[in-house]
N, C-alpha and C positions, 0 to 999 in steps of 0.2 A: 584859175579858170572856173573855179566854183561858184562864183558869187558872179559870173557872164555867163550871157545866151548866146547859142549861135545862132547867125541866120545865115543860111547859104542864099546866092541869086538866084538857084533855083526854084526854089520858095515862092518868087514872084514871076515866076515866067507862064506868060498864057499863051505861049506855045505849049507848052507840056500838060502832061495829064497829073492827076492825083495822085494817079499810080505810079508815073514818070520823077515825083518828089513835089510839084507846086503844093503848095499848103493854105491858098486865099480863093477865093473863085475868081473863075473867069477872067469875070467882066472888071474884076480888082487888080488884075494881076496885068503888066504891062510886056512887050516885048523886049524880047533877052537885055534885061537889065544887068549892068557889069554890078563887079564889087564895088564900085567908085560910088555907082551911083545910089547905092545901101546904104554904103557908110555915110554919103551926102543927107540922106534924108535921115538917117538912124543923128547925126549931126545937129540937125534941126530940131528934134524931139529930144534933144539932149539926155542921150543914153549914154555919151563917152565911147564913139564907137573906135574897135583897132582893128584895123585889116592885116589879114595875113593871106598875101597875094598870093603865095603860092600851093596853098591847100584844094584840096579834089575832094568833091564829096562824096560818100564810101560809094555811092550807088554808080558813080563815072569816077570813079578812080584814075581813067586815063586822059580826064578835062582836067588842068587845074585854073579850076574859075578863081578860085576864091572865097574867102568867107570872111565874115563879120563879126566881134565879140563886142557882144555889148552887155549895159550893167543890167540887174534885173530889177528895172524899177516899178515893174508888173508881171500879169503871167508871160508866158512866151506866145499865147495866144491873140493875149491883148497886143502888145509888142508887136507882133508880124503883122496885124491888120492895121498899125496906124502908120509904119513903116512901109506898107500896101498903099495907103490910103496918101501917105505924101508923094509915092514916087508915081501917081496920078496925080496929082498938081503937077508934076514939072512934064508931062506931055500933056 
């Protein structure tokens, strides 16, 4: 897992606050967005993405949303904002 990023769905949810874990603004960030639909866009930007359904992230430990490993083919910065930025094309 060294050489992958995570992304949790929370990350793009603009329901939540900054402080709540979203990591994009806003207006970037779509409604409660699954794993599925992570890995679909992380898919498209061909990152090699692998889900693992049943991980919680530490801050809801008692959600298991899901999370995303993908490879690092940039920072994790850049990576969350194009992975932001495709799963606004698909709404």
């Amino acid at each position: 897992m060294r050489d992958r990023y995570v992304l949790w769905p929370i990350y793009f949810d603009c329901r939540l606050s900054r402080r709540q874990g979203r990591r994009v603004p806003r207006e970037n960030a779509v409604k409660n967005p699954s794993v599925e639909d992570v890995a679909k866009a992380a898919k498209k930007l061909e990152l090699d993405p692998e889900v693992e359904a049943d991980a919680a992230h530490p801050s809801r430990w008692w959600q298991r949303e899901g999370r995303v490993l993908v490879k690092q083919a940039d920072s994790k910065t850049v990576i969350v904002r194009d992975v932001a930025a495709e799963l606004n094309k698909k709404q």
